[in-house]
N, C-alpha and C positions, 0 to 999 in steps of 0.2 A: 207796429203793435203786434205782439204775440200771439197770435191765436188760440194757442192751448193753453198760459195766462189767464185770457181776457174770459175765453168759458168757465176757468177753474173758480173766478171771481164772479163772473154772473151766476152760478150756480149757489154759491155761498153766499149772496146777496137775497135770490129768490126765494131760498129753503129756510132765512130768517124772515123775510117777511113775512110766507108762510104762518110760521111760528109766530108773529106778532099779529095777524091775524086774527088767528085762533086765537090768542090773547085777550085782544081785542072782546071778544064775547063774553069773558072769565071776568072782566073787569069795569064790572058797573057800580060800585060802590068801592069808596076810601078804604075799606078793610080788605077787600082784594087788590087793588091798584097798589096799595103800599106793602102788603105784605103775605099776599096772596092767601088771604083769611085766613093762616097757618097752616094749609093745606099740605105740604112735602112731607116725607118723611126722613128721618135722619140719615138712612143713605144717599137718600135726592138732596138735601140739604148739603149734605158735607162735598159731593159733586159739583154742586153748586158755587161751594165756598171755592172748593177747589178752582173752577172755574175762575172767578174772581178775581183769586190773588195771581196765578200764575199769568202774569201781567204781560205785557211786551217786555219787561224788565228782566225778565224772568226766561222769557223765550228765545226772543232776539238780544237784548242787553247783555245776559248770564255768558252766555253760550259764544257771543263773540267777548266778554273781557275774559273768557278763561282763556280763549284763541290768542289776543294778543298780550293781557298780562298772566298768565300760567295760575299759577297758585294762589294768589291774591283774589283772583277771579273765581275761584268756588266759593272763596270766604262767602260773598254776596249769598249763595244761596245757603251755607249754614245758617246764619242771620237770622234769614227768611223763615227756615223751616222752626228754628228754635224758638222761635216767636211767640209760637204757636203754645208751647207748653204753660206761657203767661197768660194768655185768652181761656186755656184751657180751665188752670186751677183756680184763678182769680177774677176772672172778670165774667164768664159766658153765663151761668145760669143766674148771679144777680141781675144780670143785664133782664134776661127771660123776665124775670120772675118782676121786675120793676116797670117794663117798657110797655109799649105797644106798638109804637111804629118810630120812633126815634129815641138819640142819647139826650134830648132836651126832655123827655118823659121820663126817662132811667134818673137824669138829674134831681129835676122837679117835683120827681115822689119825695124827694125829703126837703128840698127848699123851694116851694112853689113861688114864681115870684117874676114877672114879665121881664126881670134884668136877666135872670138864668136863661129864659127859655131866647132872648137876644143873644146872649152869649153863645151858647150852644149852636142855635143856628147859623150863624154868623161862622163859626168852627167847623162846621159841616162844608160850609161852603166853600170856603177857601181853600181844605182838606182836599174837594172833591176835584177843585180845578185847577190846585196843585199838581193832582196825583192824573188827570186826565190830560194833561199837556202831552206830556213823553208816549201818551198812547197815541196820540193823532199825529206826534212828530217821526214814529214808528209805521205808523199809516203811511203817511205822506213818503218818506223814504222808499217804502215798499214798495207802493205803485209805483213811484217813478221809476225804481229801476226792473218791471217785470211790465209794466203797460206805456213804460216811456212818454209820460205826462208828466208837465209840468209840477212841480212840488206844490206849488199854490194852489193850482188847481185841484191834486191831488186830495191837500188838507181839507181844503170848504167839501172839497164832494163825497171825504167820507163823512166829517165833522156832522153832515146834514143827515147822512142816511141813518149815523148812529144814533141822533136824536130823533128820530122820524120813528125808530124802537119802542122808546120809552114814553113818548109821547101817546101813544095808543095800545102799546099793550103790557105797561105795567109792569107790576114784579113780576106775573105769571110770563112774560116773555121774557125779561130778563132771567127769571132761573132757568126755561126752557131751554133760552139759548147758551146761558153757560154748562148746562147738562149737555146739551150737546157737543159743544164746543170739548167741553173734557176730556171726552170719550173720543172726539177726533184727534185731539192733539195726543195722549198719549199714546193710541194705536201706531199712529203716524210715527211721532219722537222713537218711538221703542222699532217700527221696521226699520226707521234711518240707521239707528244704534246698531240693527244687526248686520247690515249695509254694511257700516264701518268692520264692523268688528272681524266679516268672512272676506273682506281686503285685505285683511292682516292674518289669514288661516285661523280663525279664532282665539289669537293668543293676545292678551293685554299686555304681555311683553313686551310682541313684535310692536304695538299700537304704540308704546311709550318708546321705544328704540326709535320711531320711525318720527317720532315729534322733535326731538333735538336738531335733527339736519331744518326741518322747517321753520323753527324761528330762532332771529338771532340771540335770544337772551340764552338758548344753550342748555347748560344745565342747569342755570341761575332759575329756568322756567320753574320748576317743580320746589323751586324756594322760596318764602316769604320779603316781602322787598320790592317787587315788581311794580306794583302799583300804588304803594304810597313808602316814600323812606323813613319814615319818620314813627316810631309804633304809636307815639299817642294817637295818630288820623285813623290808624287801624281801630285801635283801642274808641275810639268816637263813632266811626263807622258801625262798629259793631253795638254799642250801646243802643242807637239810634233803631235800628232793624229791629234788633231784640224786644227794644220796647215799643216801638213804635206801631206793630201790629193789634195791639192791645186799645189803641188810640184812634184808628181807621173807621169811619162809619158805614163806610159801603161793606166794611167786612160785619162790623156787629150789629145792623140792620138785621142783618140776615138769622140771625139768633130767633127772631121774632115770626120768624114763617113758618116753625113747626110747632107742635101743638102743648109740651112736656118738655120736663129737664132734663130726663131720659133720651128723648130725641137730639136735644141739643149735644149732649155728652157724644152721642153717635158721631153727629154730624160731624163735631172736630177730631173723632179717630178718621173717620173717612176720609176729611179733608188731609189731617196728619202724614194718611199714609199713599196716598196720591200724590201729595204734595213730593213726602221721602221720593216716592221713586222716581217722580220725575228729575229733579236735581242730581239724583244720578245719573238718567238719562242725559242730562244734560253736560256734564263732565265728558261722558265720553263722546258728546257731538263736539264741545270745544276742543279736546284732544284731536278729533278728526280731523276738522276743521286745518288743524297747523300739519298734520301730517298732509291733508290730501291736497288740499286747496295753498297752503302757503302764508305765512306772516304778511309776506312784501304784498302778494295777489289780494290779499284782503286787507288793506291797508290804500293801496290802489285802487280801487274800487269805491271802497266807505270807509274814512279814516277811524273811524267811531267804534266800529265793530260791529254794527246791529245787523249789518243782514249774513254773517259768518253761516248761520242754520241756511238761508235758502241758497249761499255759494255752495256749500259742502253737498246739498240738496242736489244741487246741477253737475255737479262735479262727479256725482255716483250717479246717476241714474238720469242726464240727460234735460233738457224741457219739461217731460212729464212728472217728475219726480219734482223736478225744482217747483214746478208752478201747484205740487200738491202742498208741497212744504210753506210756503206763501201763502196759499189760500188756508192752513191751518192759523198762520201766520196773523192773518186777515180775521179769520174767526175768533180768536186771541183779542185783539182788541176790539172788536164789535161786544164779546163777553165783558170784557172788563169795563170799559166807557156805559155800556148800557147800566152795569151795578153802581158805576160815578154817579150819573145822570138820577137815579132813581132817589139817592142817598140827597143829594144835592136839593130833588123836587120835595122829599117827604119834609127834608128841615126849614124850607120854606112856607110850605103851603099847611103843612102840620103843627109846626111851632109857630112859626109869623103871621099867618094869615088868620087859621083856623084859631089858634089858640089868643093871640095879643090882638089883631085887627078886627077880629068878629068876636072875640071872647065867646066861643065855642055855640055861637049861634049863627049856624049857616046852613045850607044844603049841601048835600052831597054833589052836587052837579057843580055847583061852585067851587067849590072843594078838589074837584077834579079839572075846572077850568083853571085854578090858580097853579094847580100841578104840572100842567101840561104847559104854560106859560113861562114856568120857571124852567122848565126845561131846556126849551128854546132859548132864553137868554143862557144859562148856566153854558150848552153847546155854542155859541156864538160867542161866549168871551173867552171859550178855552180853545178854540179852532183860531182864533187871534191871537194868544199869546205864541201856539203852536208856528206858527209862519215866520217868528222873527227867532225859534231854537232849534233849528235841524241840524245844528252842528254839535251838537250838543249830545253825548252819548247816554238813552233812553236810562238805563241804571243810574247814573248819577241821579237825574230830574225825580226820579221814585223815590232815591234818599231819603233827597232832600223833602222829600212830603212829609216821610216817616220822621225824620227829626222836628217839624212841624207836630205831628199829630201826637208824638212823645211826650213836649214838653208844653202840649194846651190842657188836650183832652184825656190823658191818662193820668196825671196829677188830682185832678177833678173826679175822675171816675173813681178811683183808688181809693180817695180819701171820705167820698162821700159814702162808699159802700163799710168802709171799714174803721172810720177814726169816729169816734164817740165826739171829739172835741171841734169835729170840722163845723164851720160855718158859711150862712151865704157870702161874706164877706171874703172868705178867705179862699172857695170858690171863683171868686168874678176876680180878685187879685191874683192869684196864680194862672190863671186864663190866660188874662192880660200879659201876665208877667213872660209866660209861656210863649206866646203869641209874637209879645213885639221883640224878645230875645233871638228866637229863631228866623223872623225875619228881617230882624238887621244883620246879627251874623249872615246868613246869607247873601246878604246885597252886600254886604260889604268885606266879604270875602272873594279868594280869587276865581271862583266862574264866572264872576257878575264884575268885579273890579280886577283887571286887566290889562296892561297896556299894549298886550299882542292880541288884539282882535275883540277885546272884553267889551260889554254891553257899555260899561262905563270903563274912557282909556285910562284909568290912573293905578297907582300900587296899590295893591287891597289892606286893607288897614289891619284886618286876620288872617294869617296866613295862612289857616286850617280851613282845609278844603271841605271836611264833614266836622263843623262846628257843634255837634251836639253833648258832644261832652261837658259843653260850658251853658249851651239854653237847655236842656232837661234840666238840672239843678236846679239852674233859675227857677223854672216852671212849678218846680217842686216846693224851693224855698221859700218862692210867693205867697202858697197854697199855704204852709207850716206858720209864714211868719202874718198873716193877713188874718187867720185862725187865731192866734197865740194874742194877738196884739188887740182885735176887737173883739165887743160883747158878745157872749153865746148864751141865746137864752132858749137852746134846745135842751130838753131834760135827757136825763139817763133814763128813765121810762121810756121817753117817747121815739128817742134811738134803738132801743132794746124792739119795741114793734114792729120798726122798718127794719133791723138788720135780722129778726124769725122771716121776715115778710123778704125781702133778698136774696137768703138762703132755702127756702124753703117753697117760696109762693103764699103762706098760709098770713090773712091779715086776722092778727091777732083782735083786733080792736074788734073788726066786724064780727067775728065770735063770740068775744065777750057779751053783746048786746044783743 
């Protein structure tokens, strides 16, 4: 074992607990534990956000598929960043202006009704343990090849500490730590970046002349084609990302923890442009990556890609540099799993518990025992599916969330915020619709069905590896024909109140009277 490793990890282990701690004291009551009584402001929020998304996917994922598929591999983070302009114009301050501590509240302002707030919950959760797999399969990777433990052991022993966070200190330690986290990681990413960059006398030139000798696709690198041939899977890829951030709970949770719509607007320029410049950063660590370190070397090593940032890390600047880059690495998914975890606890113990199993007659202490509960299981079934996909490259496994979260929860949220004609009915059938689309195209496409090494050995029955070109539709057409086809007996008054009350915050009714 490492040494200068093994401290760079215990020190980013003790400075969160720390942080959860302190937490811990901030969080005596459900209105702090779930969303830190709105206490941030829009620059701490949008750092936060920032924090959030920029996932293992995003770190490690990004950064090695630009290394081994060239151009095809930023695509991922256009995607990502784009995303963000949908949350922005269309979904973030109805969200505000509706919610309180979940997207089963944002729902159920306009169709109250114990099927929605299942539905909803039930979407959260799946979402959250979807999208927390690839973070612990990223864990587990890491430490193995910087602390030479085994990958099992590796999973259960982050798997545990990252819920041992949220378990005791709430939203307040989750934003904490991904404020923190943000501001290391892009310190960090940007010295790597300038690392690379006085390798090469400061010329972007030199840096792209010197990438062609390093992998063999050549010039073919800096052309589209690398990673998928076919454009529709691009053309799917991209749909999925784009919409799919609009659909995320751990990210639109977070709308709920500053005080105004003003701060909200903040927070997603904040996030916006934290988010841009990393992605650039990150271009030019996967160009390094093939210049300094090599295609074959890191292929050799992790067929996957993911750990390309802390080879390139070691590769410039030795043990110490690599085991910095790691422990950013590290802090990276303690941020993001910890905003899983919280999104995962609020839609259980807030929608399921608090609201359908006690019908909103409970105590607070309860309330925060059912949270802390759900947490533990939520960490315990996703540190299990994590042990049987470490071969599995962290990007893809995030997709596939977002295609998930595209065509449940953003059909639902679109239509209840803005269609006069939507219905509960039409709601709970494009949920569904959404739901079991996306997860049978995925089991029954080729990551999962496979006959070189696939979960299931057989020919995949879809050949399209990001199916969401065909389940968002779905999701969508469920919601349009589920509406169209049963009774709606919401008036145009009573729509017209909740969409002033949406856009606005202002409940018209209670004025009125």
């Amino acid at each position: 074992m490492n040494l200068t490793y093994f401290l760079f990890f215990l020190c980013i282990i003790v400075c969160t607990l720390i942080i959860t701690y302190w937490a811990a004291k901030q969080s005596k009551t459900t209105n702090q534990f779930y969303v830190a009584a709105g206490s941030l402001t829009g620059i701490q929020n949008g750092m936060a956000i920032a924090g959030d998304y920029i996932s293992a996917a995003s770190f490690l994922g990004i950064i090695g598929t630009i290394a081994i598929s060239g151009f095809d591999g930023f695509l991922y983070a256009i995607g990502f960043l784009v995303s963000y302009l949908i949350v922005l114009f269309f979904i973030a301050e109805p969200v505000h202006h509706l919610g309180n501590y979940s997207l089963g509240d944002v729902v159920c302002s306009r169709f109250p009704s114990v099927r929605m707030r299942w539905m909803m919950a039930i979407s959260a959760l799946l979402i959250s343990i979807l999208y927390m797999i690839p973070q612990l399969v990223a864990a587990g990777l890491l430490i193995r090849l910087l602390l030479d433990i085994n990958y099992t052991t590796s999973v259960l022993v982050i798997g545990s500490l990252m819920t041992v966070y949220v378990v005791f200190g709430g939203m307040f330690a989750t934003s904490w730590v991904q404020i923190v986290k943000t501001v290391v990681l892009m310190s960090g990413t940007f010295l790597l970046a300038l690392i690379v960059f006085s390798r090469f006398g400061w010329s972007i030139q030199e840096l792209i002349s010197n990438v062609k000798p390093g992998t063999p696709l050549g010039e073919q690198f800096f052309q589209p084609g690398n990673l998928y041939d076919h454009p529709l899977e691009s053309l799917s890829l991209h749909l999925a990302l784009i919409l799919g951030t609009a659909g995320l709970p751990h990210i639109l949770i977070r709308l709920f923890t500053v005080r105004n719509a003003r701060e909200v607007r903040r927070s997603l320029l904040t996030a916006s442009w934290i988010i841009g410049v990393f992605y650039i950063i990150a271009l030019v660590l996967g160009l390094g990556a093939v210049a300094l370190v090599g295609y074959h070397e890191l292929i050799l090593i992790d067929p996957t890609g993911n750990l390309a940032a802390p080879l390139l890390a070691g590769e410039l600047g030795g043990d110490f540099l690599m085991a910095f880059i790691a422990a950013i690495a590290f802090t990276t998914i303690v941020a993001v799993v910890a905003g899983l975890v919280i999104s995962a606890t609020t839609a259980f113990s807030h929608d399921v518990y608090y609201h359908i199993v006690k019908k909103g007659q409970t105590t607070e202490r309860k309330q925060l025992r059912a949270a802390q509960g759900t947490a533990f299981v939520v960490g315990l079934v996703s540190t299990l599916f994590a042990l049987g996909l470490q071969h599995i490259n962290v990007t893809f496994l995030v997709s596939l969330t977002f295609i998930v979260a595209a065509s449940s929860n953003l059909p639902v949220l679109l239509f209840t915020i803005y269609w006069k004609r939507f219905n509960e009915a039409g709601a709970i059938i494009g949920m569904v619709c959404g739901l079991a689309a996306s997860l049978t195209l995925l089991v029954t496409g080729p990551h999962i069905m496979n006959p070189d090494g696939g979960w299931i050995p057989h020919e995949p029955f879809l050949p399209l590896s990001n199916p969401g070109i065909i389940a968002i539709p779905i999701g969508f057409l469920g919601a349009v024909l589920g509406s169209l086809l049963t009774q709606n007996d919401y008036s145009s008054k009573g729509f017209q109140r909740f969409y002033i009350k949406a856009q606005t915050g202002v409940d018209v009714k209670e004025d009125a009277s």
